[in-house]
Biopython code that builds the backbone (N, CA, C, O; Angstrom):
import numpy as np
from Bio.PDB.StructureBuilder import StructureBuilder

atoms = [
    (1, "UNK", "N", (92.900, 71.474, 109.828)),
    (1, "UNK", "CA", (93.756, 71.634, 110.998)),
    (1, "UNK", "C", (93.013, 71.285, 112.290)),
    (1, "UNK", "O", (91.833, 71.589, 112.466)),
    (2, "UNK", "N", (93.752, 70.640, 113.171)),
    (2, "UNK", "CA", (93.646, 70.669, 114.535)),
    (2, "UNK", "C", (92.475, 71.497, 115.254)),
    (2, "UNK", "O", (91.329, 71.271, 115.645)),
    (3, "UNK", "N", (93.759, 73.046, 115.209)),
    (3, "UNK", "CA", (93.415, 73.758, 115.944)),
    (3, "UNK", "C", (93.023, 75.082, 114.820)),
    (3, "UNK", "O", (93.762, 75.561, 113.960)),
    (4, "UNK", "N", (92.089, 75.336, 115.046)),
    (4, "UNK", "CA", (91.329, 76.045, 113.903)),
    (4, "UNK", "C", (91.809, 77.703, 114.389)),
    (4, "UNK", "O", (91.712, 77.982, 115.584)),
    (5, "UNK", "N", (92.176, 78.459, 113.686)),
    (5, "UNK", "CA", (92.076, 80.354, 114.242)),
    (5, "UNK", "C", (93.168, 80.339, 114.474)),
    (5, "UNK", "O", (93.928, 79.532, 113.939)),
    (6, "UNK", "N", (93.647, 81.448, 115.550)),
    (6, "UNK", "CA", (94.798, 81.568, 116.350)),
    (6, "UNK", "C", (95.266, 80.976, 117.284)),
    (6, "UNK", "O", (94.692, 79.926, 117.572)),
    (7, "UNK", "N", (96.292, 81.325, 118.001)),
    (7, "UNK", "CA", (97.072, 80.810, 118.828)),
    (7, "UNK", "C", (97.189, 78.956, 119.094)),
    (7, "UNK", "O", (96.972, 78.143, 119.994)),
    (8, "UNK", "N", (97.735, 78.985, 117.490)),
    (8, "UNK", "CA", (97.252, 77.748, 117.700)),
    (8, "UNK", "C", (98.861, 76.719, 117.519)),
    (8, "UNK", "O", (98.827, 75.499, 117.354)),
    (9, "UNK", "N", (100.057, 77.466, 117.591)),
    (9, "UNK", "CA", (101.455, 77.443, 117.978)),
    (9, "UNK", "C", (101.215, 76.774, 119.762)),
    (9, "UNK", "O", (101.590, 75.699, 120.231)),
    (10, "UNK", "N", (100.381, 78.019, 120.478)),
    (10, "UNK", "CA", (100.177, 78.105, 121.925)),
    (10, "UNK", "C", (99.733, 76.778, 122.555)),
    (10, "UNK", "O", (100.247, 75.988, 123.347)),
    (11, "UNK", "N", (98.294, 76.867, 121.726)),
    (11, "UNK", "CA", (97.560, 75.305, 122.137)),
    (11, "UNK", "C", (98.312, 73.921, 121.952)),
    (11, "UNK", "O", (98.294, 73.104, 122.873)),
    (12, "UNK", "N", (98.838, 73.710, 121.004)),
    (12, "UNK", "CA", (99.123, 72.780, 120.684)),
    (12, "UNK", "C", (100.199, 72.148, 121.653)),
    (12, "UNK", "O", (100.247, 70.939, 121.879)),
    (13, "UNK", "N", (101.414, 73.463, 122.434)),
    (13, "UNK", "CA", (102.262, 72.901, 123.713)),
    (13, "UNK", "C", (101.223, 72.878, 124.483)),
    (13, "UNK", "O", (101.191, 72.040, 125.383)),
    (14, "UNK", "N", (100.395, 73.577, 124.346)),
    (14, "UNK", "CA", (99.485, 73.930, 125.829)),
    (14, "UNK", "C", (98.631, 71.993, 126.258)),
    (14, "UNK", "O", (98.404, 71.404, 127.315)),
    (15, "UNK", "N", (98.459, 71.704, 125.054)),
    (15, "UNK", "CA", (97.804, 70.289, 124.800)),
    (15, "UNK", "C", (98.653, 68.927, 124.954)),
    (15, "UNK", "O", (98.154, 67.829, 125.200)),
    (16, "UNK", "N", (99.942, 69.176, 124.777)),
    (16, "UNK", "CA", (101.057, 68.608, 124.791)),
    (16, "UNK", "C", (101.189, 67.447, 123.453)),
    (16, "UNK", "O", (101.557, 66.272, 123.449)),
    (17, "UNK", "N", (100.721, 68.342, 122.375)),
    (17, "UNK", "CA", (100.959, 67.332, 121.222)),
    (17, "UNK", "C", (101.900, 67.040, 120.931)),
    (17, "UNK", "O", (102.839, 67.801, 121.162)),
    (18, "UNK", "N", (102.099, 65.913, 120.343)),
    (18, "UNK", "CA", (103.507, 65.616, 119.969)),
    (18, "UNK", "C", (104.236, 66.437, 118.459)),
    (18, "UNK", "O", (105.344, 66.965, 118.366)),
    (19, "UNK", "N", (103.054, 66.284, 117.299)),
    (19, "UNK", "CA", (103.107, 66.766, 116.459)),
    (19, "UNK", "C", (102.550, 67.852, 116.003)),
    (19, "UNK", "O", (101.614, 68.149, 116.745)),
    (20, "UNK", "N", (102.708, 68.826, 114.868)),
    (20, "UNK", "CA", (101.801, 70.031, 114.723)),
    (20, "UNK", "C", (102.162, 69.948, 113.229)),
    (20, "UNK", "O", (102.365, 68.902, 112.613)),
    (21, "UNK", "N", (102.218, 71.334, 112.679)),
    (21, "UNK", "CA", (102.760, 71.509, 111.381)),
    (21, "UNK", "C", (101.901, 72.936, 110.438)),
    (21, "UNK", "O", (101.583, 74.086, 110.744)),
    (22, "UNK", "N", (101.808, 72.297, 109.501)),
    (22, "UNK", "CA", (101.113, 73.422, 108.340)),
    (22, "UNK", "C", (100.466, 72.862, 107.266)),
    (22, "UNK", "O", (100.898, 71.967, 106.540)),
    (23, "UNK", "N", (99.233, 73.527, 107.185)),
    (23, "UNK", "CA", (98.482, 73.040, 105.834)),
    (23, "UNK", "C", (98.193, 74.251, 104.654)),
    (23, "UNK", "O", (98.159, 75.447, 104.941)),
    (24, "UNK", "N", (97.995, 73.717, 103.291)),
    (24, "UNK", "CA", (97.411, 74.212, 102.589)),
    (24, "UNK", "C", (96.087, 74.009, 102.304)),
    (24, "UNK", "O", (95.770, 72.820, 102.269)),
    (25, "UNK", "N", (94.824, 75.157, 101.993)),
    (25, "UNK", "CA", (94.299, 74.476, 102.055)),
    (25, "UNK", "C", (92.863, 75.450, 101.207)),
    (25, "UNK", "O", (92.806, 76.662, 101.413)),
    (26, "UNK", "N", (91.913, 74.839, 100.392)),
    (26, "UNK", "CA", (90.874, 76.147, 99.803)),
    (26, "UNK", "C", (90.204, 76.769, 101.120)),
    (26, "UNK", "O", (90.355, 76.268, 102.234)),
    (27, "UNK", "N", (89.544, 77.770, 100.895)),
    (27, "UNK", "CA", (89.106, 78.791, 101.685)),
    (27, "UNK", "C", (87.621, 78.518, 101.245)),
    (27, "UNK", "O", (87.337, 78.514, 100.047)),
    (28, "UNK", "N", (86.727, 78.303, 102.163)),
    (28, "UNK", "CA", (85.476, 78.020, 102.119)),
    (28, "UNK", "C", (84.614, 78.922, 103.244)),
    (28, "UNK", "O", (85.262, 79.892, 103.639)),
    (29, "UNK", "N", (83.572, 78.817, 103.706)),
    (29, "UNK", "CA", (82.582, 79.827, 104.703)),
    (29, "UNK", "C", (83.407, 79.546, 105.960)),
    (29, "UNK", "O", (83.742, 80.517, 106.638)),
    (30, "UNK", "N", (83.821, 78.134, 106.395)),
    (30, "UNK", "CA", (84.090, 77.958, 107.624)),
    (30, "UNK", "C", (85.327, 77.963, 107.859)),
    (30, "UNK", "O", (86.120, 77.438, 107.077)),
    (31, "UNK", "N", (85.697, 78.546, 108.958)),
    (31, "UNK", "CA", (86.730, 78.604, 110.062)),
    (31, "UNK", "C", (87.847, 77.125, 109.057)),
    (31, "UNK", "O", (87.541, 75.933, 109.041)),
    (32, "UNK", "N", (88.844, 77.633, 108.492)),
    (32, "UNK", "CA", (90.039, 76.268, 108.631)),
    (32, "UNK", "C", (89.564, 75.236, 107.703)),
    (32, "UNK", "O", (90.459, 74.450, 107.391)),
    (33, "UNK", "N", (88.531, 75.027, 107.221)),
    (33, "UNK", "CA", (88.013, 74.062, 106.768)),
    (33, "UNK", "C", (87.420, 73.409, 105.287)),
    (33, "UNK", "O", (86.592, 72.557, 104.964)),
    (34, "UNK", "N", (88.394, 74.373, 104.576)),
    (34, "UNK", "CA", (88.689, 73.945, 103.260)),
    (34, "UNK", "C", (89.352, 72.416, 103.068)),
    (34, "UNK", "O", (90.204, 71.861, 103.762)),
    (35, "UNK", "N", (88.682, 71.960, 101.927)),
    (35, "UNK", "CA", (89.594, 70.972, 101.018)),
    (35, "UNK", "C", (91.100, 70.990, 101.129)),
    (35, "UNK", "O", (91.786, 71.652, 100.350)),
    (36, "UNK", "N", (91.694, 70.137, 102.261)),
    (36, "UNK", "CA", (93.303, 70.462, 102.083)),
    (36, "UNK", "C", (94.141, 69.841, 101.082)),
    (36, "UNK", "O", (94.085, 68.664, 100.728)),
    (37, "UNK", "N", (95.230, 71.093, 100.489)),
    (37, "UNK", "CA", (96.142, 70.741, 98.950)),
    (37, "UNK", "C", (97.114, 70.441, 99.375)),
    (37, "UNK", "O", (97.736, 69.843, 98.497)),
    (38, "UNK", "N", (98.051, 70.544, 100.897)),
    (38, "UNK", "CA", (99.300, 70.298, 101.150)),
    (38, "UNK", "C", (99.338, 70.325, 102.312)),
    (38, "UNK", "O", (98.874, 71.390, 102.720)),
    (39, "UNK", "N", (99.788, 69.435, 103.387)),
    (39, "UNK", "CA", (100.558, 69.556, 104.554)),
    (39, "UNK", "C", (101.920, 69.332, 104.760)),
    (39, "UNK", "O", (102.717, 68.684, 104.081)),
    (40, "UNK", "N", (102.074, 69.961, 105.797)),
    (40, "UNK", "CA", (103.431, 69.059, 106.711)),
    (40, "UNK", "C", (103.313, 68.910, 107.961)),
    (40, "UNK", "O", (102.614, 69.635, 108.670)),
    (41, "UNK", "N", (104.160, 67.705, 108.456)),
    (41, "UNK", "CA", (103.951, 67.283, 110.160)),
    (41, "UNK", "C", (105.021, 68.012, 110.406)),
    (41, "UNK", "O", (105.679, 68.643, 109.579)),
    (42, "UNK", "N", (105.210, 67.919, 111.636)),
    (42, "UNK", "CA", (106.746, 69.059, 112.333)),
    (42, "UNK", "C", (106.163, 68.090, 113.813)),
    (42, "UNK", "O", (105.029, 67.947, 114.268)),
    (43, "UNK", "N", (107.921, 67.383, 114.402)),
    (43, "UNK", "CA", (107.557, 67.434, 115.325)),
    (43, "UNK", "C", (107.951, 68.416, 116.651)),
    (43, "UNK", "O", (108.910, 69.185, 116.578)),
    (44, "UNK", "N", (107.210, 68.324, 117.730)),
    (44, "UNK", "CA", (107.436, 69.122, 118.553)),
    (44, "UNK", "C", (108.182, 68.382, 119.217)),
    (44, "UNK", "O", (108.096, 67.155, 119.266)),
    (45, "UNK", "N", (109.387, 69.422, 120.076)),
    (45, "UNK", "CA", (110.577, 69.337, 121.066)),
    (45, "UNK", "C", (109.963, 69.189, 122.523)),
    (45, "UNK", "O", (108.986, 69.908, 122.734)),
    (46, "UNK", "N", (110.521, 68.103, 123.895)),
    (46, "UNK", "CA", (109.631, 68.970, 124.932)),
    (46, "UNK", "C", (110.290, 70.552, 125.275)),
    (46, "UNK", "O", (109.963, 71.347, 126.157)),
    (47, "UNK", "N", (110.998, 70.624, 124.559)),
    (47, "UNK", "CA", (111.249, 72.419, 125.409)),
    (47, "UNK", "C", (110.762, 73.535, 124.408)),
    (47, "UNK", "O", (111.187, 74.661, 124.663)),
    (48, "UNK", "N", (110.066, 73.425, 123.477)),
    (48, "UNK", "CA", (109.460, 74.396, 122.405)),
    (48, "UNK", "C", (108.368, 75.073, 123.060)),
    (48, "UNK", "O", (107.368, 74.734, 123.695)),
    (49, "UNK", "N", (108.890, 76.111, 122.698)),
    (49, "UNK", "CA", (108.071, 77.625, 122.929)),
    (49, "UNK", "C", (106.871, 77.980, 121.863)),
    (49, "UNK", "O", (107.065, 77.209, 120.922)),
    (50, "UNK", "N", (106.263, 78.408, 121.710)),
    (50, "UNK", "CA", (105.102, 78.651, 120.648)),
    (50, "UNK", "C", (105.903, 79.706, 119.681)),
    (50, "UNK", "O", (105.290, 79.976, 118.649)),
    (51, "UNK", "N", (106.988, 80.252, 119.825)),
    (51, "UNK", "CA", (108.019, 81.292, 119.166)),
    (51, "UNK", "C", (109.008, 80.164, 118.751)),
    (51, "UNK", "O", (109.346, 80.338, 117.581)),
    (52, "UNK", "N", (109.420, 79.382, 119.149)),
    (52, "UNK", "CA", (110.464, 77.940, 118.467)),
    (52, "UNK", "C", (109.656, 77.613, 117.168)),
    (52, "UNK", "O", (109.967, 77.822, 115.996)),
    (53, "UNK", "N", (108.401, 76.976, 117.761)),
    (53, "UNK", "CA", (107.012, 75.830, 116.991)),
    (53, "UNK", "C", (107.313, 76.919, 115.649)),
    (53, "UNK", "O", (107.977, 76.563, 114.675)),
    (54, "UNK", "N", (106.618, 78.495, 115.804)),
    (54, "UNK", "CA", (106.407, 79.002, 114.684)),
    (54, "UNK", "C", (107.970, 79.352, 113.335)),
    (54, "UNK", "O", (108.153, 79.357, 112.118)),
    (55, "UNK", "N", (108.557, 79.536, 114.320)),
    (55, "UNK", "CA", (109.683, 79.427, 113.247)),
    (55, "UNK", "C", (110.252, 78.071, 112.506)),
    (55, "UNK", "O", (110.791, 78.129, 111.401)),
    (56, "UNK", "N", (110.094, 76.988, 113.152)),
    (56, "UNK", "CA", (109.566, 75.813, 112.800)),
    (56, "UNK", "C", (108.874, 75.452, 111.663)),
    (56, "UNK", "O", (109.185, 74.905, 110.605)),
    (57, "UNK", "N", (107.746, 75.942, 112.195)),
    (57, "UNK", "CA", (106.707, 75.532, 110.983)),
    (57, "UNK", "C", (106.717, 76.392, 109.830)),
    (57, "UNK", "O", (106.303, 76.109, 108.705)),
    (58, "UNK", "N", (107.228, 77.462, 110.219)),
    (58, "UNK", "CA", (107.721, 78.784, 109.451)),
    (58, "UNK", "C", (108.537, 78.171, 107.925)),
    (58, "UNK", "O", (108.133, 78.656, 106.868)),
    (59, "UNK", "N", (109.366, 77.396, 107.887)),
    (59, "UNK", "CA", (110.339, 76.724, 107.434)),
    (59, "UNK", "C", (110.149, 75.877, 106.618)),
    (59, "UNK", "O", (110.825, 75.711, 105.602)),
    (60, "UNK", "N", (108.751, 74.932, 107.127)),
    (60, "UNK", "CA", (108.142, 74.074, 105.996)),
    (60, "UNK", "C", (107.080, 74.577, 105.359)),
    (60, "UNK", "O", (106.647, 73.775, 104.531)),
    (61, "UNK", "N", (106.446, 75.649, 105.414)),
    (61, "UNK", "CA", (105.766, 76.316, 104.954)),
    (61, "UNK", "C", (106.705, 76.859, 103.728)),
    (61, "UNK", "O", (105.826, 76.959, 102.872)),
    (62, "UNK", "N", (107.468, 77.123, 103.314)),
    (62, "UNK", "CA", (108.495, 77.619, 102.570)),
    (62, "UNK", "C", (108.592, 76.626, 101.807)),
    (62, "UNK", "O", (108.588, 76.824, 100.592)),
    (63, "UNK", "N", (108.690, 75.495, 102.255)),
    (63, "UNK", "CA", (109.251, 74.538, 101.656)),
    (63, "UNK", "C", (107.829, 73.872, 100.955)),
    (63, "UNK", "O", (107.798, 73.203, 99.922)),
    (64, "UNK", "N", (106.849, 74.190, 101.680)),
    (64, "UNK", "CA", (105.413, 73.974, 100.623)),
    (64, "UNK", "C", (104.965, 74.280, 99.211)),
    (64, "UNK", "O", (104.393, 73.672, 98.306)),
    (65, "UNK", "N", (105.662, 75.938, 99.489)),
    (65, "UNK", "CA", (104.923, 76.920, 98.401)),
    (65, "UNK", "C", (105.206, 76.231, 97.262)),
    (65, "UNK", "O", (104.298, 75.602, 96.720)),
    (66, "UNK", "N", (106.528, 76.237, 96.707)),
    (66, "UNK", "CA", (106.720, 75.825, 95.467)),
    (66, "UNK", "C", (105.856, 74.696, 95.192)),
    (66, "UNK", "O", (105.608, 74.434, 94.015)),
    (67, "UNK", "N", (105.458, 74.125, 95.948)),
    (67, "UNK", "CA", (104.655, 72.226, 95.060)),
    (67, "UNK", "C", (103.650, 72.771, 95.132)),
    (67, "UNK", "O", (102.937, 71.769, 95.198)),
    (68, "UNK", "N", (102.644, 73.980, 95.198)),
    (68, "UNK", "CA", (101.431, 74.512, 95.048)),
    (68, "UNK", "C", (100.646, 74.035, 93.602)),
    (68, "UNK", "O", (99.612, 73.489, 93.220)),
    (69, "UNK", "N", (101.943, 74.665, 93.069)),
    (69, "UNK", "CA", (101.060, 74.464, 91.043)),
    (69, "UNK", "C", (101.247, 73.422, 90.775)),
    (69, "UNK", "O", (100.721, 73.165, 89.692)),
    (70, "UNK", "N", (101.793, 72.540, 91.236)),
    (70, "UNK", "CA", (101.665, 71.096, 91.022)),
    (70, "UNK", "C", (100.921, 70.337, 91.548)),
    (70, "UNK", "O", (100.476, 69.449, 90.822)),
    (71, "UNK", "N", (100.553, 70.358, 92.753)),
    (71, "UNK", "CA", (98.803, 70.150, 93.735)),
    (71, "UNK", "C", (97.801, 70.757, 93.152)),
    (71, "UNK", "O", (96.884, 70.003, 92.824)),
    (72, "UNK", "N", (97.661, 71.941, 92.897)),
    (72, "UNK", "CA", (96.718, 72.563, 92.725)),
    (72, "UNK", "C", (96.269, 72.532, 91.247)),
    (72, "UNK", "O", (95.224, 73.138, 91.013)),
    (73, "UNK", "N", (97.112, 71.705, 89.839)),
    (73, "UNK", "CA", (96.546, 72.006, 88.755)),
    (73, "UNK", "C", (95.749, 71.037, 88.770)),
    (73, "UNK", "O", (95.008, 71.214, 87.803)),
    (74, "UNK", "N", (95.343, 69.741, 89.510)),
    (74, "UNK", "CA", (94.946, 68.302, 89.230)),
    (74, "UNK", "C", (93.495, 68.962, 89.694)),
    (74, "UNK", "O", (92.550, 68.547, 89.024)),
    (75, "UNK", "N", (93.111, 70.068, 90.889)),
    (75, "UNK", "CA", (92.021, 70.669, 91.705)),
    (75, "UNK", "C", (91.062, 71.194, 90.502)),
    (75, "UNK", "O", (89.882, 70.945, 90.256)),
    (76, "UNK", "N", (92.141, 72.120, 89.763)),
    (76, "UNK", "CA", (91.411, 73.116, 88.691)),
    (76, "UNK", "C", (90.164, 71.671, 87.607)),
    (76, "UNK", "O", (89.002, 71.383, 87.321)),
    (77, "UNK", "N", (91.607, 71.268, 87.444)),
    (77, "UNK", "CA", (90.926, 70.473, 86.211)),
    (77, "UNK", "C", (89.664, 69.576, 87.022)),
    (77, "UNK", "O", (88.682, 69.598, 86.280)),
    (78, "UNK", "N", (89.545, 69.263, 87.534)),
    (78, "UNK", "CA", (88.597, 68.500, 88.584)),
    (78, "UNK", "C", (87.415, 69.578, 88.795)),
    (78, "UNK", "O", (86.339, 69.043, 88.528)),
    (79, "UNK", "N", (87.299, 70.631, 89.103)),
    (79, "UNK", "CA", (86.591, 71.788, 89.259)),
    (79, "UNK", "C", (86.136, 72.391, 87.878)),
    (79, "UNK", "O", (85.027, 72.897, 88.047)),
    (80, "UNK", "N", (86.598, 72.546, 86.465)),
    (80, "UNK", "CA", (86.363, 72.364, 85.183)),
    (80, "UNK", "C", (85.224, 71.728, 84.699)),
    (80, "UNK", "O", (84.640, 72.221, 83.734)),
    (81, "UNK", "N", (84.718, 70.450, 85.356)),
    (81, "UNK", "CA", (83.809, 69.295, 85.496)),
    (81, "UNK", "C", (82.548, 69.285, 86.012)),
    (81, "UNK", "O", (81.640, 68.472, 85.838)),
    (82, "UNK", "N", (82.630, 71.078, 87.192)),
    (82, "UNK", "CA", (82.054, 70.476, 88.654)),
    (82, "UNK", "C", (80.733, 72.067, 87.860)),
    (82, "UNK", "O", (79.849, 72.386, 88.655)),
    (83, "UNK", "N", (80.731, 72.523, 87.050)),
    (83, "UNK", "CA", (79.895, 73.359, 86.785)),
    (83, "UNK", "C", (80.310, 74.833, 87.547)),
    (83, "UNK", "O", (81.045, 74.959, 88.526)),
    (84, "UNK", "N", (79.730, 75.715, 86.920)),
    (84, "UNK", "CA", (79.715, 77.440, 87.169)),
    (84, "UNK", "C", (80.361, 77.525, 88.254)),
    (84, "UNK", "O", (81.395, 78.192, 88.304)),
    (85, "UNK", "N", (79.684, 76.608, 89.747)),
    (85, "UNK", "CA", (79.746, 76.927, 91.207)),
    (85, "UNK", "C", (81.255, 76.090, 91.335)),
    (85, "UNK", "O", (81.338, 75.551, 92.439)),
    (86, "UNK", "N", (81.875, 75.971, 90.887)),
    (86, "UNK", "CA", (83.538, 75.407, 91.437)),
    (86, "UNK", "C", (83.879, 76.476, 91.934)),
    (86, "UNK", "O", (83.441, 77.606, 91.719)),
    (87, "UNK", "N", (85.270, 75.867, 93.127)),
    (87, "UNK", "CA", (86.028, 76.697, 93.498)),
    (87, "UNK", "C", (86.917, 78.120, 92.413)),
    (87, "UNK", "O", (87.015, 79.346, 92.473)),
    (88, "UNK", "N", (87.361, 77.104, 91.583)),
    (88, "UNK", "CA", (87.960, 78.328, 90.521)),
    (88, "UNK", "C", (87.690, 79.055, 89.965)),
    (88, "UNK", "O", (88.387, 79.200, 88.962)),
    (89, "UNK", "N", (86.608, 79.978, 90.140)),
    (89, "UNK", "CA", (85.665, 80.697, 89.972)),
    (89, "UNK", "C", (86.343, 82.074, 90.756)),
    (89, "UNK", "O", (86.674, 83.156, 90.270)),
    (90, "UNK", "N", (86.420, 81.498, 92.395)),
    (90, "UNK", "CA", (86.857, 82.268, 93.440)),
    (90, "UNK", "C", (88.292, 82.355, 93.566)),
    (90, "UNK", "O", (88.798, 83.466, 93.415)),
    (91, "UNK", "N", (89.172, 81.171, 93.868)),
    (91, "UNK", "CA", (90.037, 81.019, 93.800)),
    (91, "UNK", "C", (91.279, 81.417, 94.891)),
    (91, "UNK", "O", (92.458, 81.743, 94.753)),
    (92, "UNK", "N", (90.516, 81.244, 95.865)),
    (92, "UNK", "CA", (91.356, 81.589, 97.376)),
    (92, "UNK", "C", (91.697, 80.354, 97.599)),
    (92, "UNK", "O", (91.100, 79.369, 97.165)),
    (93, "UNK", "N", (93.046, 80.358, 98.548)),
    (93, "UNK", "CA", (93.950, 79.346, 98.576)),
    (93, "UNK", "C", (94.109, 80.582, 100.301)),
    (93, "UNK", "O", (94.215, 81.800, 100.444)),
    (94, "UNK", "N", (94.023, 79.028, 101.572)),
    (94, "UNK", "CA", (95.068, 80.167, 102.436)),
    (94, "UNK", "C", (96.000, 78.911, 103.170)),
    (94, "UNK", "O", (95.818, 77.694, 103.157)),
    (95, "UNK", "N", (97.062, 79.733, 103.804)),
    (95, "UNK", "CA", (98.331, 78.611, 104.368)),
    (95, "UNK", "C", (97.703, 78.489, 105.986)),
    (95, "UNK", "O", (97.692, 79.566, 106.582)),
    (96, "UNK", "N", (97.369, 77.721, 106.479)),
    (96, "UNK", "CA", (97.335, 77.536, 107.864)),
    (96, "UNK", "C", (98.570, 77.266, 108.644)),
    (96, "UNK", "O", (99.343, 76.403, 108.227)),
    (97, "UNK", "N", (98.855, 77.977, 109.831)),
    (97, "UNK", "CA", (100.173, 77.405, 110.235)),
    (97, "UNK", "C", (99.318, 76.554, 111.862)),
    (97, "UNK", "O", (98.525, 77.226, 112.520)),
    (98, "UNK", "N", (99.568, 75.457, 112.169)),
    (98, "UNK", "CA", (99.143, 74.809, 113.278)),
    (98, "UNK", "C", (98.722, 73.849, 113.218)),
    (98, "UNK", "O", (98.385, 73.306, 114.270)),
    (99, "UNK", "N", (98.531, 73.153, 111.927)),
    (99, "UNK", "CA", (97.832, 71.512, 111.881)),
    (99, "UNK", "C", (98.124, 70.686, 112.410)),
    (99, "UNK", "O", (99.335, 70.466, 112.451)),
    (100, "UNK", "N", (97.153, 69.715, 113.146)),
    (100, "UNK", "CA", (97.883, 69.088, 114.497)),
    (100, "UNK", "C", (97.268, 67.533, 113.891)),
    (100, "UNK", "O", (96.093, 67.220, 113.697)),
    (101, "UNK", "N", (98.401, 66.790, 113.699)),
    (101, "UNK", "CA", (97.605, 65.649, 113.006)),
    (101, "UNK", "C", (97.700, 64.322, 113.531)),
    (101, "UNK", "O", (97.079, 63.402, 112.999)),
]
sb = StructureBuilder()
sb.init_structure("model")
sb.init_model(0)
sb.init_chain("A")
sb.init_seg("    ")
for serial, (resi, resn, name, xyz) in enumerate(atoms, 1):
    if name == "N":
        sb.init_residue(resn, " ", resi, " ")
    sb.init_atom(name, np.array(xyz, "f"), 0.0, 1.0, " ", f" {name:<3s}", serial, name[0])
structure = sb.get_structure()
């Protein structure tokens, strides 16, 4: 993502992007910055509020979840390969809402 943490609905009018959205994505040490399994773009309105954006993105996030096990089985098997230290070991997955692409 973009905009890594919070308020990141805020920044993104605050920046005047055109686009934003939501990612899927593994959970690693750093801030946002997992291996991403799924996005979506969303574009932004000029009159969107950071309360519009999130219900917005709110929406395709929904519309993400289900294609998870279908992204995510090609990861496993790939990680199967990668010895002891693979992700699937751990197995955190988190949804970012704010990807600005």
């Amino acid at each position: 993502p973009k905009y890594k943490g919070l308020d990141t609905h805020h920044r993104a009018i605050q920046n005047k992007e055109k686009y934003s959205g939501c990612t899927v994505h593994l959970v690693n040490s750093k801030l946002d910055s997992g291996k991403i399994i799924l996005q979506k773009k969303v574009k932004l309105s000029k009159k969107e509020t950071p309360s519009s954006l999130q219900k917005k993105i709110l929406k395709h996030e929904h519309i993400l979840y289900p294609n998870l096990p279908d992204a995510i089985v090609p990861l496993f098997k790939e990680a199967k390969n990668s010895g002891p230290n693979c992700f699937t070991t751990r197995g955190f997955i988190t949804i970012s809402p704010g990807v600005n692409m």
